[in-house]
C-alpha positions in Angstrom: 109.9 78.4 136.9 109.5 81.6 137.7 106.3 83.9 138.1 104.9 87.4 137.7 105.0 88.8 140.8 103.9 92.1 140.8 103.5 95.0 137.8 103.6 98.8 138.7 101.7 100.7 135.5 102.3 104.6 135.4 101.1 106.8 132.5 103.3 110.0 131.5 101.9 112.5 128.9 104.6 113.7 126.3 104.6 116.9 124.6 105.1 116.9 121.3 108.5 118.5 119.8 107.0 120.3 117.1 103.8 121.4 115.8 102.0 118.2 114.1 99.2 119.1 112.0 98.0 116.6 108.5 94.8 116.6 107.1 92.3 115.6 109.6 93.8 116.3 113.0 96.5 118.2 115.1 98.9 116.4 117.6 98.7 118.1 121.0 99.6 115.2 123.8 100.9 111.8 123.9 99.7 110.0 126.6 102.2 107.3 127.5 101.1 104.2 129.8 104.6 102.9 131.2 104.6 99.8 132.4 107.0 97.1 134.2 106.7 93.7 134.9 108.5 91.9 138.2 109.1 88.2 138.3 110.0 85.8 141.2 113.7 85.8 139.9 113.6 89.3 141.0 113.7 90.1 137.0 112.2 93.0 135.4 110.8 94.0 131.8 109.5 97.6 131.2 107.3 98.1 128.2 104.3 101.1 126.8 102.0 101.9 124.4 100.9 105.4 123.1 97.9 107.7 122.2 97.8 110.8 119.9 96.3 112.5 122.2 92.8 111.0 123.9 92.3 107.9 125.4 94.8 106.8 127.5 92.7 107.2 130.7 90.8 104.5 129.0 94.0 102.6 128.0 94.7 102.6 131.9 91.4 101.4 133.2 91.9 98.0 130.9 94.9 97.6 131.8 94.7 98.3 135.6 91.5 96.6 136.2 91.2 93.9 134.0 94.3 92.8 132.1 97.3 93.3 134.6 95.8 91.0 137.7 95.8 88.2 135.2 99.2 88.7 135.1 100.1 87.8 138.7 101.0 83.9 138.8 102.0 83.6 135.7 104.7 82.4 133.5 106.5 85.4 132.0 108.1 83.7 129.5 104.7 82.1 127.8 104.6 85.4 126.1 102.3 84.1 123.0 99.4 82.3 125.2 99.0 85.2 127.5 98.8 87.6 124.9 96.0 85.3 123.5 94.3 84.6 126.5 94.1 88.4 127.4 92.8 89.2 124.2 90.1 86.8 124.7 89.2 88.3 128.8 88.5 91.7 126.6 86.7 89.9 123.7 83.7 92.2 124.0 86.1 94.9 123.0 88.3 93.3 120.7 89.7 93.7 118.1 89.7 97.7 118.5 92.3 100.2 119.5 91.8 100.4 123.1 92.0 96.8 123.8 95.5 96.8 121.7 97.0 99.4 123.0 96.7 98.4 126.6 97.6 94.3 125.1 101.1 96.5 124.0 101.9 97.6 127.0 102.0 94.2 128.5 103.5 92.4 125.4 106.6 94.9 125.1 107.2 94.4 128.6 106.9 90.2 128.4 109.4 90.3 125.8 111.9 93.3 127.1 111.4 90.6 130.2 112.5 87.9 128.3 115.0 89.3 126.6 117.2 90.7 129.9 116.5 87.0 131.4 118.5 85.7 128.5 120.7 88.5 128.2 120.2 89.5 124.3 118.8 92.7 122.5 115.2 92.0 121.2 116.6 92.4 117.7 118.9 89.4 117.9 115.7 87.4 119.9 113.2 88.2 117.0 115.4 87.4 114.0 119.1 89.3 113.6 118.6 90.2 110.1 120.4 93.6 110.3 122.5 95.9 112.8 121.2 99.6 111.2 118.3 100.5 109.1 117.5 103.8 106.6 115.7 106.3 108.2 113.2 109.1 106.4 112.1 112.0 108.5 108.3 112.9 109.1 108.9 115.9 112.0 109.8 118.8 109.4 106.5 117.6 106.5 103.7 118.4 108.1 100.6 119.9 106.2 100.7 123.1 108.3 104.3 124.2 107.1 104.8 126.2 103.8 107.2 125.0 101.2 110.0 127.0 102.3 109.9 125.1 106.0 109.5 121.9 103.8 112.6 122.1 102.1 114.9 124.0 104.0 114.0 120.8 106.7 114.6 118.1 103.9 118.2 119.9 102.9 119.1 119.4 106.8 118.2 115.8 106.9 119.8 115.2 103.5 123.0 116.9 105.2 122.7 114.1 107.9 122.4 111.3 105.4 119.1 110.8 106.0 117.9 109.4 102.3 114.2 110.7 102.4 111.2 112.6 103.6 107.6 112.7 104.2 105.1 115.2 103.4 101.8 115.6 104.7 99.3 116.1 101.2 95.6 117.1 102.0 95.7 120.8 101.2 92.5 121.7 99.9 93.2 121.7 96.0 95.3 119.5 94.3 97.5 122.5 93.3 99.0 123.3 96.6 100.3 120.0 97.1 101.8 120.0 94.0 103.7 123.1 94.1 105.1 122.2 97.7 106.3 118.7 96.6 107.8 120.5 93.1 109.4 122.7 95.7 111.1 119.6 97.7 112.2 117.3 94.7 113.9 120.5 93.1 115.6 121.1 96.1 116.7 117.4 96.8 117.4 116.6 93.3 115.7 112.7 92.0 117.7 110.4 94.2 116.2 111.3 97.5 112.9 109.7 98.6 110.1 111.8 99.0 107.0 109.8 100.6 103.3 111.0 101.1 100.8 110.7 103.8 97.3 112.0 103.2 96.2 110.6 106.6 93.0 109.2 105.5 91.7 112.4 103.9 90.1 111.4 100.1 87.5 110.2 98.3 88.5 107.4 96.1 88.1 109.9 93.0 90.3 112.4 95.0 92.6 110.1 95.3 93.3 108.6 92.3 93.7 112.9 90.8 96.3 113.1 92.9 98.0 109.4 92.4 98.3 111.0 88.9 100.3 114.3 89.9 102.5 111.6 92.7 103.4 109.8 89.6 104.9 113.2 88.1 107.2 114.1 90.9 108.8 110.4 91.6 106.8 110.1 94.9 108.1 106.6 97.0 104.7 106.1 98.1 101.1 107.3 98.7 100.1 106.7 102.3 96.5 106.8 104.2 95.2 108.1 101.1 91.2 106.6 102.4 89.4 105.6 105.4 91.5 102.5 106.4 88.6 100.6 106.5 87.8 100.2 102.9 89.9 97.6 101.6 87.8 97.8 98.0 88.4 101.3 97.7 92.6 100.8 98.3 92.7 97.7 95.7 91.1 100.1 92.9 93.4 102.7 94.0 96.4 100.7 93.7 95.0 99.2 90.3 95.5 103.1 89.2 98.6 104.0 89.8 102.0 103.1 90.0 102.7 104.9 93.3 103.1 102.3 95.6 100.6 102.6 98.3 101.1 102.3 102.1 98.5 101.3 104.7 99.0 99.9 108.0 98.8 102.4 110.8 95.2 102.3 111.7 94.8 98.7 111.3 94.2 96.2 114.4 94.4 92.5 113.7 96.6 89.9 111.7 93.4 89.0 110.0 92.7 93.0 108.7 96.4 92.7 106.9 95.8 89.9 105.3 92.2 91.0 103.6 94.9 94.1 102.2 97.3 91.8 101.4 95.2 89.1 99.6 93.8 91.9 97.7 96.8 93.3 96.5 94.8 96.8 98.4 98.8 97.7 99.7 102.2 97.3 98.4 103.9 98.5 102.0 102.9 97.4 104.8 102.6 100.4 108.1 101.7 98.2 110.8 102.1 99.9 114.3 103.7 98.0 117.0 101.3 99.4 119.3 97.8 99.2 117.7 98.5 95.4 116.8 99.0 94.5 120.3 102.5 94.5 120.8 105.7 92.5 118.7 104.0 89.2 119.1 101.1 90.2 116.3 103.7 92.7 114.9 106.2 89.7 113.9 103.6 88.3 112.5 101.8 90.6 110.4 106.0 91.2 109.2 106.2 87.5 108.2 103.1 87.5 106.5 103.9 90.7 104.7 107.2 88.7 103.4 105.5 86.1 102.2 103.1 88.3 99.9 106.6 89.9 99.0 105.4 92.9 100.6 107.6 95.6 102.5 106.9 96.5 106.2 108.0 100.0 107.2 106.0 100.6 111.0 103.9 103.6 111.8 105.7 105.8 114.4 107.6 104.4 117.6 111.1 104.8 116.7 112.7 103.6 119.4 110.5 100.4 119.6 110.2 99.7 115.7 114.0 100.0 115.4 114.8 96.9 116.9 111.8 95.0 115.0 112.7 96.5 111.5 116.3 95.1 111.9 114.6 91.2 113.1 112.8 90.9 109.6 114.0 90.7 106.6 111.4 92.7 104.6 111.6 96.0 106.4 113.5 99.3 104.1 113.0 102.4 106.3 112.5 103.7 109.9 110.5 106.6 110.6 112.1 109.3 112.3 109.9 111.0 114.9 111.6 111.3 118.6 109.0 110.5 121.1 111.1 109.3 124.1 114.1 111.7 124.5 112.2 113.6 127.6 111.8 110.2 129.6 115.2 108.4 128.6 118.7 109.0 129.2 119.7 108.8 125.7 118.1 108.4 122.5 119.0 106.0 119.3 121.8 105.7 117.9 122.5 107.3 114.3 125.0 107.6 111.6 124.7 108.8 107.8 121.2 108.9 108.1 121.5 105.3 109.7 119.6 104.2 112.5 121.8 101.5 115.0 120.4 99.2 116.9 121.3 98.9 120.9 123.6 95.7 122.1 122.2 95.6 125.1 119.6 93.4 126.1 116.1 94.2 126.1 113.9 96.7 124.1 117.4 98.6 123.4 115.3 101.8 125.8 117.4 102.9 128.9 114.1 104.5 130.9 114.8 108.1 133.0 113.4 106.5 135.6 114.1 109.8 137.9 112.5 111.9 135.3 109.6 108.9 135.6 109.0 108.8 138.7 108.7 112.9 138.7 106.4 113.4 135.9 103.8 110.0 137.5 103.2 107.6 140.5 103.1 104.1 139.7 100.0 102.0 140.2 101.1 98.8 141.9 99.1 95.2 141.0 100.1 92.5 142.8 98.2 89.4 144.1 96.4 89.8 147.2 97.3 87.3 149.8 
């Protein structure tokens, strides 16, 4: 049997492509923590995590001085009770977004680990469903553009094949957003999917006045519309309209899904591979999603979400935001809009490591002898 050896941990901070504004923050860094596990075989698994732009000094400390030297000694391939056991050696801090990110780091690597021991792509490993998924594109939507950017950007991924877009709504009267989507869905015509994010910026009231005017353009879904907390306030939102509406991204435990789902507070599911805690809690929040009959479409992480939508059965889209083209050596692989998953075994991710190893110095934890 073999055991964890040592794990060298690295964080890289990622520029953002574009400008990414919505309607309570702006997107300047992404502050990567990269990490890769080493077993007594003299196998290897590389996984990370992510913050929007703060944190990740925290995300490191976890991981480097409390999480990862539980690792040494022990069996990689009892991914399940080590992520459970490391959650409990943080309990003070769990469940919260620190303590999830840094358990995502580590569970993406356990399972790109296991995966390469056994030689399949994580897709086949966590179910098969699928080869390709939909994607919709987010980069060219957000709430800083003006209609013009909006739909000359959602012509170009129509061109592609792409089959829909998001907007960011939030402008400060109900007006503005309606004249920008208006200027998208006449530009796009009624078969193309235009979604919504409003990133957590409404009142309940707000809210529901602009579910109305969604309803009047055909919109595919209302996302973030309230704090993400408020499970009461989402129920009586969805009881309002028939926009479908989307929550996920900003939620941290199996148990937060299922108050939403036994509520009927969301009709799509957004959880995010890396504030869950990694695929274990990810396939599981996706199986309990499927049996409410609920459809999962993840929050962010292309390149790690592409292999997961295609396991489950109940996923429709993949969001389209490049975040590892700087640190890989190629990115995903698309056609007519299509997103394909990687044969190869692992995460489907072939790391930069020159590019790596330039931009950080890895942090070595190993047991002492």
């Amino acid at each position: 049997m073999a055991r964890i050896t040592h794990v060298e941990l690295r964080m890289v901070d990622l520029a953002p492509k574009v400008e990414r504004v919505d309607a309570i923050q702006s997107f300047v860094s992404q502050e990567t923590p990269v990490l890769t596990i080493y077993d007594s075989d003299g196998a290897s698994g590389t996984g990370y995590s992510y913050t929007i732009g703060t944190g990740g000094p925290s995300v490191m400390a976890l991981l480097q001085h409390t999480l990862l030297p539980r690792l040494i000694g022990q069996d990689g391939d009892r991914i399940d009770g080590i992520w459970r056991e490391l959650l409990y050696a943080t309990h003070a801090t769990a469940v919260g977004a620190i303590t999830s990110l840094a358990l995502a780091a580590i569970d993406t690597a356990l399972w790109d680990l296991r995966c390469r021991k056994l030689g399949l792509p994580l897709w086949k490993l966590a179910g098969g469903s699928r080869e390709s998924i939909p994607l919709y594109s987010t980069e060219g939507g957000w709430l800083h553009l003006s209609s013009e950017a909006l739909v000359e950007d959602a012509l170009a991924m129509q061109a592609q094949g792409f089959k829909g877009s998001k907007i960011k709504i939030g402008r400060p009267h109900i007006s503005e957003d309606a004249a920008r989507l208006e200027a998208v869905r006449a530009a796009v015509g009624p078969g193309y999917e235009i979604l919504t994010d409003g990133n957590q910026g409404f009142t309940l009231s707000e809210a529901i006045r602009r579910a109305q005017m969604l309803e009047d353009h055909g919109i595919g879904w209302f996302e973030e519309p309230l704090k993400a907390d408020d499970v009461a306030a989402h129920r009586e939102l969805a009881r309002r309209t028939s926009v479908p509406v989307a929550v996920g991204e900003s939620l941290y435990s199996l148990s937060q899904f299922k108050d939403y789902l036994q509520a009927g507070a969301a009709s799509i599911v957004q959880v995010d591979l890396a504030r869950i805690g990694g695929i274990t809690p990810w396939l599981k929040v996706a199986h309990l999603a499927e049996a409410f009959n609920v459809m999962v479409c993840p929050h962010f992480l292309m390149e790690l979400h592409l292999p997961l939508v295609c396991a489950v059965p109940n996923a429709k889209w993949l969001e389209y935001i490049p975040q590892l083209d700087s640190i890989t050596e190629q990115g995903i692989e698309i056609k007519d809009g299509r997103a394909h998953v990687s044969q190869d075994p692992g995460l489907g991710i072939k790391w930069d490591w020159a590019r790596l190893d330039a931009l950080a110095d890895p942090i070595t934890i190993k047991e002492v002898v």
